[in-house]
N, C-alpha and C positions, 0 to 999 in steps of 0.2 A: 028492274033497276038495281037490286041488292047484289042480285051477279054480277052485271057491269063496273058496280063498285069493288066488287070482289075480285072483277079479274082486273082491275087499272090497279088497285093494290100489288095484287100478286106481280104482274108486267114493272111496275116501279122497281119495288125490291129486288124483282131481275136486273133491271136496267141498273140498279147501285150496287149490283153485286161484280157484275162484269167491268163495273167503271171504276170501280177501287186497285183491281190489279193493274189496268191501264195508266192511271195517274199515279201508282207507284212504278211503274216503271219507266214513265217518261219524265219523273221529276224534276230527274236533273240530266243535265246536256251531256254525253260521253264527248270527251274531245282528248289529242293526243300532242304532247310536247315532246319535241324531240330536241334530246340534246348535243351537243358537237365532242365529246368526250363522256369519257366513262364516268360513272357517280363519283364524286370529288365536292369538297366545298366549293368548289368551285361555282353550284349549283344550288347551293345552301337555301336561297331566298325560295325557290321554286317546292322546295321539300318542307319547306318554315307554311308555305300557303295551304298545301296539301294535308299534313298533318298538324295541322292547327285550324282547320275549317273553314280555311278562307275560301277554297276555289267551291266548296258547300254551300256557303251562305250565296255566293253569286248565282247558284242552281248550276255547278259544275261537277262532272267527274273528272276530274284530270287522271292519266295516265301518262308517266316519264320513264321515256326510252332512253337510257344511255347507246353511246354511240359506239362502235367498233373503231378500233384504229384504223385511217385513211378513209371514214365515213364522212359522206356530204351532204349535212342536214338539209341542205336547199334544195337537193333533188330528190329527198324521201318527202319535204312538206308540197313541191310541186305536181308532184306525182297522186298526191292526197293519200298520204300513208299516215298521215301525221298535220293536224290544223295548225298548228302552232312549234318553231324551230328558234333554236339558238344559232348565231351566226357571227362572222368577222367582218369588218370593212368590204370587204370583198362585197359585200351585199350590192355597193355601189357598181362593181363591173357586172353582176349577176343581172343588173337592170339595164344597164347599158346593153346589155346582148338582147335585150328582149323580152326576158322573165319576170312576171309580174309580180315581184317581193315587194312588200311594205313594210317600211320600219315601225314598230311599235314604240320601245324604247331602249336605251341604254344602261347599260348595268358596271361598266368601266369607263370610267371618263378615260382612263390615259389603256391603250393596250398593256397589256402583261407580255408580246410576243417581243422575242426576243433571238439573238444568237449567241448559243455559250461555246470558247474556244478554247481548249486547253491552251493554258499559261506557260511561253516557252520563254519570255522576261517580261519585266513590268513593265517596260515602254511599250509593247506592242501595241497597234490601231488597227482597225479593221480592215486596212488595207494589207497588213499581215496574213488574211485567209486568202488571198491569189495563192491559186497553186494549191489548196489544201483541199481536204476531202470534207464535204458536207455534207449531211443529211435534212432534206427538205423533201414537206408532205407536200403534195398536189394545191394543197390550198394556201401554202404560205403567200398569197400575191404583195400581201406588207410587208416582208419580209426580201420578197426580189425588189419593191420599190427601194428600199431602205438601200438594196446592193448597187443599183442602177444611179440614184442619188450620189453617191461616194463617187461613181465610175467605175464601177467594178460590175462586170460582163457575166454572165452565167456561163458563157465556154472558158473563165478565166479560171472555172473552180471545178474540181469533178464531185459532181450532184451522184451520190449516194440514195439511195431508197432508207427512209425513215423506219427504225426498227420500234422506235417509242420508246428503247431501253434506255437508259444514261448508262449504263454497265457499258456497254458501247465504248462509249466516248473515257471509260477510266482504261477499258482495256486496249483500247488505244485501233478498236477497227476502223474508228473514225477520226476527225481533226477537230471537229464541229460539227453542232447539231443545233435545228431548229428547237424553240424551249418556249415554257412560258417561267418566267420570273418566279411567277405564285410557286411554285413546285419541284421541276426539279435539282433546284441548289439543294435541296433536302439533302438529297441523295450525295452526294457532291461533298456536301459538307461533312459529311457522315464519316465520307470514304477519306477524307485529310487531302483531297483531290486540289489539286492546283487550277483554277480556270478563271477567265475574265468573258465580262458579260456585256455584250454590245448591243445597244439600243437604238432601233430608230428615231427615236427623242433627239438623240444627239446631231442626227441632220434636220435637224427641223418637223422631222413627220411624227406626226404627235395625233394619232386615230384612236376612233373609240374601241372598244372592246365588247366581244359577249353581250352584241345586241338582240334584244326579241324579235320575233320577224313573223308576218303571215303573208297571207298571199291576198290580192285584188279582191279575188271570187269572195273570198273568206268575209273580207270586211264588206263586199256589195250584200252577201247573201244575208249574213248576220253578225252586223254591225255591234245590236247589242250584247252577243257573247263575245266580240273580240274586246267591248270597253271593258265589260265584268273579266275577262281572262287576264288585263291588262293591271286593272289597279288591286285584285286579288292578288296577281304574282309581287307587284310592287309591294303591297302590305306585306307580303311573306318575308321580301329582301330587310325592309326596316326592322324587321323584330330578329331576322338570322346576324344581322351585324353589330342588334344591340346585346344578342344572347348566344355568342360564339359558341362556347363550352354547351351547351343544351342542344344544340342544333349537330352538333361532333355527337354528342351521345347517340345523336335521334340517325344519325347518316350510317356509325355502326351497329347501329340493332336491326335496322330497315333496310336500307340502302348496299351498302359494300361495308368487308371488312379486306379487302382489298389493301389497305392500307392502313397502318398505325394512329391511334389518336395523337400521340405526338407528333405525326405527320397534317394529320386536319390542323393541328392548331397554329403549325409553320406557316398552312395556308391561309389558314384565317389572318394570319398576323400581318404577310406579306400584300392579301388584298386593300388591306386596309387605305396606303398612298394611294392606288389604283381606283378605289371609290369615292374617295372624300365623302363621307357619308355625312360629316358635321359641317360641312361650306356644301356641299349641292346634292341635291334633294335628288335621291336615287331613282334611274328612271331617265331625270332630262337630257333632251339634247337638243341644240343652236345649230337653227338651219346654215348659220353662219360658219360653223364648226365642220357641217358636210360639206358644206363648198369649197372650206379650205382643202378636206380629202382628198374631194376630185378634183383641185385643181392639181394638188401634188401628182396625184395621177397621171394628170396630164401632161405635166413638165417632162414627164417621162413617157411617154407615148402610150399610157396603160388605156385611157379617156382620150374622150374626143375635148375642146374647148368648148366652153360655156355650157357643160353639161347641165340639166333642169332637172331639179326635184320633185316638180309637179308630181301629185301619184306618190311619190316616194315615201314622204315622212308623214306619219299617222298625228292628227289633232284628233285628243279625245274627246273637246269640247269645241266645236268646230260652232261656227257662227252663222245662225238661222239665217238662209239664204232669199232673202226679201226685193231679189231683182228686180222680180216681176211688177210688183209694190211702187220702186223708183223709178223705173222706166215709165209704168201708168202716168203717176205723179210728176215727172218730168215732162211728159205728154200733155198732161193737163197743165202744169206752169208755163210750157211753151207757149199755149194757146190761149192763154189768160194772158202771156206778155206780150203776146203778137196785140193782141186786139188792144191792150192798156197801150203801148206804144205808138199805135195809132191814135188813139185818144190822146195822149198825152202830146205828139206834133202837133194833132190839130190845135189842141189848147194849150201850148206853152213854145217856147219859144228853141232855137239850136244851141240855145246857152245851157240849158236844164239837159240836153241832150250831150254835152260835149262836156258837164262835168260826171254823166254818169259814164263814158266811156272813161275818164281818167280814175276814178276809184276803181271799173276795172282793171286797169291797164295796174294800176298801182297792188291790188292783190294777187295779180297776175306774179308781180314782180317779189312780193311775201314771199308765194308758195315756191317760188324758183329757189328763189334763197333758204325755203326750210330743204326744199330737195338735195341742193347744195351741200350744206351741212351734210345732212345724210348720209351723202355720200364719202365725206370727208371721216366722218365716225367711221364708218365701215372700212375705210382704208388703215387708218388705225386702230383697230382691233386687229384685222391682218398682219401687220407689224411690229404689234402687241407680242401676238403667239411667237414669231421673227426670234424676238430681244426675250422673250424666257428660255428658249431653246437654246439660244448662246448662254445665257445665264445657266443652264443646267449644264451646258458643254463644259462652262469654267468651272462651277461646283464637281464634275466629276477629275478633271485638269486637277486640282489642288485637293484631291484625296491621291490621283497617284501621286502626284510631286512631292506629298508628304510622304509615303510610302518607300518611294525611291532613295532621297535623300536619306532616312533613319537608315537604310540597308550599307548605303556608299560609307556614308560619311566618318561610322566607326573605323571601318578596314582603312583607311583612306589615312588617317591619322596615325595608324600603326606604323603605317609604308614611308608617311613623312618622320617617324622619329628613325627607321630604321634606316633612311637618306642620311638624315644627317651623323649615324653613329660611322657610317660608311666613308661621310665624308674626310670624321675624326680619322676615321684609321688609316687613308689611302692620301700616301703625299704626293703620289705622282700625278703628271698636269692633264697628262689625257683621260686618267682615272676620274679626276673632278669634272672633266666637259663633260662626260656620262651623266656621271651627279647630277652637275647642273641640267643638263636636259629631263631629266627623272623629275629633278622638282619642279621644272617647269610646267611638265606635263602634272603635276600633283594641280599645280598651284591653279590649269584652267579647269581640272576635274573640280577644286574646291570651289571653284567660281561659279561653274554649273549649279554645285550645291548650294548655294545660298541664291541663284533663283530663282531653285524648287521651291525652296524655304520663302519665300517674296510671296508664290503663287500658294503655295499651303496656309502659313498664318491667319490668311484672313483676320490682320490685327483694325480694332475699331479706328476713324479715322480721326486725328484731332484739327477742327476745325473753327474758325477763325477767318472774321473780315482779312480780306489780304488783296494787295495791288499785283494782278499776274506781270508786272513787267520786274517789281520785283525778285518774284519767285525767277524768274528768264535770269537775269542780272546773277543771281544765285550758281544757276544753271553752269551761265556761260564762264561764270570765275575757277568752278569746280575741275571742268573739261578744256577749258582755254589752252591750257597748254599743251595737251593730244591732241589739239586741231591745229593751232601753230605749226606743230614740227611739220605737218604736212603740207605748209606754206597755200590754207584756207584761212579766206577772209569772212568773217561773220559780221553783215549788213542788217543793222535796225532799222524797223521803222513801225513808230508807234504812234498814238493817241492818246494829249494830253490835257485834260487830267481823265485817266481812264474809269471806269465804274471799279467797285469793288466787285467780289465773288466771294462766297462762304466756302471755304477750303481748306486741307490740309496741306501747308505749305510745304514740308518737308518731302510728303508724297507725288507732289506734284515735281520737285524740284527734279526726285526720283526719272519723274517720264522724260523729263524735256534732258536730261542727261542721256536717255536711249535715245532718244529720237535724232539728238545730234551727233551721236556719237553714230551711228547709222547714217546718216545725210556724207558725217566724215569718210567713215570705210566705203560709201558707193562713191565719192569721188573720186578720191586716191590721192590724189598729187595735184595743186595748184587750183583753185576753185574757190567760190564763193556758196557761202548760206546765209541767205536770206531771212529774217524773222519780219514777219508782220504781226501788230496787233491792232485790236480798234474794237470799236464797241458797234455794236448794227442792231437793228430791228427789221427783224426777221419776214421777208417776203415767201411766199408760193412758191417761187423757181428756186430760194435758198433751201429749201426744205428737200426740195426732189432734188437736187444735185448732192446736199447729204446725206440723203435716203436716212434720216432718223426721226422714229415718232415721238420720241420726246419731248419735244418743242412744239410750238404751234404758232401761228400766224400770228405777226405782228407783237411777239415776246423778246424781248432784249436781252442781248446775249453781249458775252466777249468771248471773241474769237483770235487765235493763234492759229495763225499758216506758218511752218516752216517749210522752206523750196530749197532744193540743192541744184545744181546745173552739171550733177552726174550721168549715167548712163540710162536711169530707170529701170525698169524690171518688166518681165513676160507679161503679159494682159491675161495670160490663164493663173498666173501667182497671186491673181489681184487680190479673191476669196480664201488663199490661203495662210496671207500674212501676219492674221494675230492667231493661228493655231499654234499650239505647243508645240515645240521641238520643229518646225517649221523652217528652214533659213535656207537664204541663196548664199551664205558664204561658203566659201572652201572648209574642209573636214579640220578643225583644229581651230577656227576663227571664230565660231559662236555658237550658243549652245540652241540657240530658236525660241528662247523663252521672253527673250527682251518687249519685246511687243503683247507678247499676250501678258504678262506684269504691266504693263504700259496700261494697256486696256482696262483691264480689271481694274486700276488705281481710277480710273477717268469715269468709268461704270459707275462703281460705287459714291464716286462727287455728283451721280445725275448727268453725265454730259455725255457729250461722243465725240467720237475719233474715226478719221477715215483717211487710207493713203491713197494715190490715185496718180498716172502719170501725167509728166504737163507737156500741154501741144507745142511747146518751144526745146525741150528739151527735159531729162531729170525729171525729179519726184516731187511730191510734195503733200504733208501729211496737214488737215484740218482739226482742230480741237475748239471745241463750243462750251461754256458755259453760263447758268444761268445768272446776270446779276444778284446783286446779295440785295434783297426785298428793305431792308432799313435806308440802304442807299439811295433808293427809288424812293423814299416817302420822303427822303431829305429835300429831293432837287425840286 
């Protein structure tokens, strides 16, 4: 018996000797992230987790692969080279084809991607790179949607192979290049380099960025190292953005010296719009946000319609699935109601019966209506994203127009004193027609400049109960007589006594002066404009014929229709009539800026504006605003 004890001892201490090196070596999970570029802060939060012991404490090893230029993280994580990958929008066609990617989370609310073009003047649009040379990597698919959105074709450009250099684009091999924002205007800057930077943002497409990604297998096989991989990296991201400078030190001691710490901290500073790390919690994304993607997508033939994210978007806390549970218990209520219902005919009568079918019928008719709703939010939050996009369109509109105007407007005044020193010295009569022509052409350059000056200022608005028929009345005294000479009749018809509106009179007086003035120049010669106002409450089919989410069912507005019985304008001009520098007039008649001033003024009071052709003839532009709230508590 003392042997027996002697060898189960000796066998134990074997047994914990061989089991010590085994549970050190499977302590923690080896797994491998792959990134979509070379170490850069760009990656900050992932490096913050690793070397601060977050992806440790989960029982992780992480290892990060930066990427080679023209590398495709999706196809090194699909391939299982790598568990875990950084990735673009694109993730969305990546799944459409087939491949089973799942989103984790999001690390850019707005993309960083971008196109930067050398600056050959300040007015130029992105419709200035037809015909240019670009450079686009294999993966830009944001980037073609952004070009296709505009109307601009990929045979309309000559696609260049992506060198990654910016040196490129100063020495001029190129016209443009694919970029991301965070980075290289560094360089750019550096160089005293002239360029303008065009955003998808500005058509509306507004994608996320530098999303985490694994694959199906990953999350079926081991679910619980992709939640620990997930909120590990997330912790990493919160502490890299609150400790810039530490996390720049820790990228070049470890990581790359690739690049200058003056250069991480450009990046750091630049991601900062790009995360809103202080308004949304780094990590989230709104299944409502993917679908807007793919719908853009789809506008563009990228997607199929009604794509489904089923599979797609990762819940970390996903909700215990007790089917089985309800279905039981439905089974069993069914048959507890069958047999009670039967009871219940026998002993009662079709009156007890016929008011339990009207309570349901009456819940029935609830749940319709909470569905309703529903769906009506969802439309509006899609038209939401619509109206900040135009907002960021005008915000960037009134930094050029600022811009512009400070460059003209000096020289411009020189040319006018040295007109009229010209004029002093020259007595002859064909000498002064010159003259006169030269100031003319001064006089609509100055006019252009002031506006730039309109759309730049962004002066606060002063506002004040005010009767808009007044404000019209104003309008019509100022301009009365540049519609006369063109032997135009301006017909009222209003509504009396009308609501007030909280407004800035004089800014308003501003629009309805373009507006008329405009309804004048598209008729020409002999015609009528029409003014309507009235005050309405607001139905369903007024809202879709304005396409504005502003308003909502059954809110009281006053409303101004101006109609002219001109020629109206092309149905493909429709979407183009409040952009800057925009006009159907002939070269010398108008500067394009009148409507988008117009707009902006109408914006910032809360209301909207829409022009639209009329099925009788001529144009006709709608302006909506909200009653003024002390008015409504008087009546």
């Amino acid at each position: 018996m003392k042997q027996f004890f002697q060898w189960l001892t000796t066998f134990a201490c074997l047994l914990g000797g061989l089991s010590l090196p085994v549970s050190s070596a499977y302590a923690l999970d080896a797994v491998t992230l792959q990134l979509k570029w070379t170490h850069a802060f760009q990656f900050a939060g992932y490096y913050a987790a690793k070397e601060l012991g977050y992806y440790r404490e989960a029982g992780l090893d992480v290892r990060i692969d930066e990427a080679l230029p023209g590398g495709d993280p999706v196809k090194i994580v699909l391939e299982g080279k790598a568990e875990f990958g950084v990735g673009t929008s694109a993730l969305l066609l990546e799944r459409n084809a087939g491949k089973p990617v799942v989103a984790l989370a999001v690390i850019f609310q707005h993309s960083p991607y971008v196109l930067i073009a050398r600056q050959q003047n300040a007015a130029q649009t992105i419709h200035d790179i037809i015909g240019m040379r670009v450079m686009l990597e294999p993966q830009a698919d944001e980037l073609q949607a952004y070009l296709k959105q505009e109307g601009i074709s990929l045979n309309r450009i000559t696609r260049l192979e992506h060198s990654y250099d910016p040196q490129d684009l100063i020495d001029g091999k190129t016209d443009a290049i694919a970029a991301y924002v965070t980075n290289q205007p560094y360089y750019l800057n550096r160089a005293n380099f002239a360029y303008q930077v065009y955003t998808p943002r500005s058509s509306g497409i507004d994608f996320y960025g530098d999303n985490l990604f694994t694959t199906e297998q990953e999350l079926r096989v081991h679910p619980e190292r992709v939640k620990a991989f997930r909120a590990a990296s997330l912790r990493g991201w919160q502490y890299a953005m609150e400790h810039p400078e530490e996390i720049i030190d820790l990228i070049l001691a470890k990581y790359s010296q690739r690049h200058t710490r003056d250069y991480y901290l450009f990046e750091a500073k630049q991601m900062i719009p790009l995360l809103h790390p202080e308004l949304v919690e780094i990590g989230y994304m709104h299944p409502g946000r993917w679908l807007h993607m793919a719908e853009t997508y789809a506008d563009i033939g990228m997607l199929p319609r009604n794509f489904s994210l089923k599979g797609f978007l990762y819940d970390p806390n996903p909700k215990l699935d007790l089917t089985w549970l309800y279905r039981s218990l439905a089974a069993a209520l069914l048959l507890i109601g069958v047999i009670g219902a039967v009871a219940l005919y026998i002993a009662r009568n079709n009156r007890r019966l016929a008011h339990s079918l009207a309570e349901r019928k009456r819940a029935g008719e609830v749940l319709q209506q909470k569905h309703e709703k529903l769906l009506e939010t969802e439309r509006e939050l899609l038209k939401a994203y619509e109206l900040l996009a135009e907002v960021d369109r005008l915000e960037s509109a009134g930094r050029l127009a600022a811009g512009v105007a400070h460059e003209v407007k000096n020289p411009l005044t020189i040319i006018r004193l040295g007109v009229d020193y010209l004029s002093e010295q020259f007595s002859q009569e064909s000498n002064k027609e010159v003259l006169d022509d030269v100031r003319g052409a001064i006089d609509r350059a100055d006019n252009v400049i002031k506006d730039l000056l309109d759309i730049s200022r962004q002066q606060p608005l002063v506002r004040r109960p005010i009767n808009i028929n007044q404000v019209i009345d104003n309008a019509i005294r100022l301009i009365k007589h540049k519609i006369e000479r063109r032997n135009i009749a301006i017909v009222r018809s209003r509504n009396d006594p009308m609501p007030l509106i909280y407004a800035d009179p004089d800014r308003l007086v501003q629009v309805f002066i373009n507006l008329l003035s405009n309804a004048a120049q598209a008729i020409g010669q002999d015609g009528n404009i029409e003014i309507v106002t009235r005050s309405i409450c607001l139905s369903e089919r007024d809202l879709e014929l304005s396409g504005m989410s502003m308003f909502r069912v059954g809110e009281q507005v006053v409303a101004v229709e101006i109609r002219d019985n001109g020629p109206g304008f092309p149905t493909e001009y429709e979407k183009k009539l409040f952009e800057p520098f925009f006009t159907t007039k002939p070269m010398g008649e108008g500067s394009g800026l009148g409507l988008a001033v117009s707009r902006g003024i109408v914006i910032m009071h809360g209301g909207s504006i829409s022009i639209s052709n009329r099925p009788e003839g001529g144009a006709s532009a709608l302006l909506m605003f909200r009653v003024y709230r002390e008015h409504l508590k008087n009546e």
